[in-house]
Steps between C-alpha positions, in 0.01 A plus 500: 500500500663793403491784801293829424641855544640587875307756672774760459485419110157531521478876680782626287327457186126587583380817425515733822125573640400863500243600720217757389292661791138580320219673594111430584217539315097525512443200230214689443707741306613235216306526195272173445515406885192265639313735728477287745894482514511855470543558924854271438854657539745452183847532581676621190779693368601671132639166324807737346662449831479100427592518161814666527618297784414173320678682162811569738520144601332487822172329610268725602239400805201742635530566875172527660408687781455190700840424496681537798834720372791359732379136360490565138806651470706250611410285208562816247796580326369849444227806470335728347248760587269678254342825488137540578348738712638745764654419797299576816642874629451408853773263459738784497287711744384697259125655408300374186549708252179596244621302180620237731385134339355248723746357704476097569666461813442097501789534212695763643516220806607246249733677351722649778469152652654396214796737479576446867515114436654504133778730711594264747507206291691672214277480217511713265205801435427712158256779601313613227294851514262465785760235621809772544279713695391206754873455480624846628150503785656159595842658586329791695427741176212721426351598142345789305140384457436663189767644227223480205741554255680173489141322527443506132212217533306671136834353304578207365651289788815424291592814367836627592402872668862591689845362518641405851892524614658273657785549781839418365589135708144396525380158463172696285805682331670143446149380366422805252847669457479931567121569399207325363152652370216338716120533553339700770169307639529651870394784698658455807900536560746544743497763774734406830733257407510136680771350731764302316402590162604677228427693197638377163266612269332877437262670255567787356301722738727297789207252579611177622522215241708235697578359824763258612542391820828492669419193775262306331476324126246799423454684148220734364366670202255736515412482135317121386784314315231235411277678286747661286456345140886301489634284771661727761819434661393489841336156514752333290757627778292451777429130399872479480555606824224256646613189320570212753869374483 
């Protein structure tokens, strides 16, 4: 009988698993959806997120809110978290501003759970838009609620609006080279800076673009890498970095 793979063989070459925190939904929402279903909770999250981790390499799995955060990422090799909706402001001790949208602080739970766990263990993050600013609230951070004019929500989601520069030394810098033209889907940024991280990336009006963090495997993009029309960089790197080995 001829012996199958060792387990070492076997987690070197398997894709690494990439965790995707989603969000709930009223099924009632969903177009075709039994009314009598319609009370049910969807969990769900943009499927560009999946598909560019599973282009990259990597084998993407949703997270639910169910799962318990210092359990699941034990058996990850890394994560990422997606934009969606505003963080909650009182997070950061801050009031609600007008334009503020509705917060979902079951996923703002999640999600700093998450980065405190994925911290300790060493696994690796990539914060994406919504995810860079739980990133910096997470390290003690606070945000401008509204700068309208990077929210450009009326334009096509791929369209390159402004470029961002990257610090010279950066890992972003090492991923993109000097500058890159991005998309601008966010109108929250930046305002007090968290503990341990730093900026490596800036808009032309001095917004924050990027964050890396100096203690922990932690990178984030404030633009959305995954619904620009080509492959970006970042996941093929970031799968990289995740690979078991």
């Amino acid at each position: 009988m001829t012996n199958g793979p060792s387990v070492r063989e076997t987690a070197a070459d398997r894709p690494p698993l990439i965790g995707l925190p989603g969000r709930r939904r009223a099924a009632g929402g969903v177009e075709g959806m039994l009314a009598s279903m319609s009370h049910l909770e969807l969990e769900v999250y943009f499927r560009d997120y999946a598909r560019r981790v599973a282009e990259a390499g990597g084998l993407p799995v949703l997270l639910s809110l169910d799962t318990d955060p210092a359990q699941v990422v034990e058996r990850l090799d890394g994560i990422v978290l997606p934009g969606g909706t505003d963080v909650d402001p009182a997070l950061y001790g801050a009031e609600p501003d007008r334009d503020l949208m509705d917060p979902e602080p079951a996923r703002d739970a999640q999600e700093l759970a998450l980065l405190d766990a994925a911290a300790a263990a060493g696994v690796p993050v990539l914060a994406i838009c919504r995810g860079l600013q739980v990133v910096n609230v997470w390290r003690g951070g606070t945000l401008h609620q509204h700068v309208p004019e990077h929210g450009l929500f009326d334009e096509p989601p791929d369209k390159l609006q402004h470029q961002v520069t990257f610090a010279p030394g950066s890992v972003l810098a090492g991923v993109y080279g000097p500058s890159v033209m991005v998309n601008s889907l966010h109108h929250q940024t930046v305002d007090r800076l968290g503990a341990g991280l730093e900026v490596t990336a800036e808009a032309p009006d001095g917004a924050v673009e990027g964050l890396e963090c100096r203690d922990a495997p932690v990178v984030a993009v404030q633009w959305h890498p995954e619904l620009l029309p080509e492959p970006d960089p970042i996941f093929a790197w970031f799968i990289a970095r995740t690979a078991p080995g």
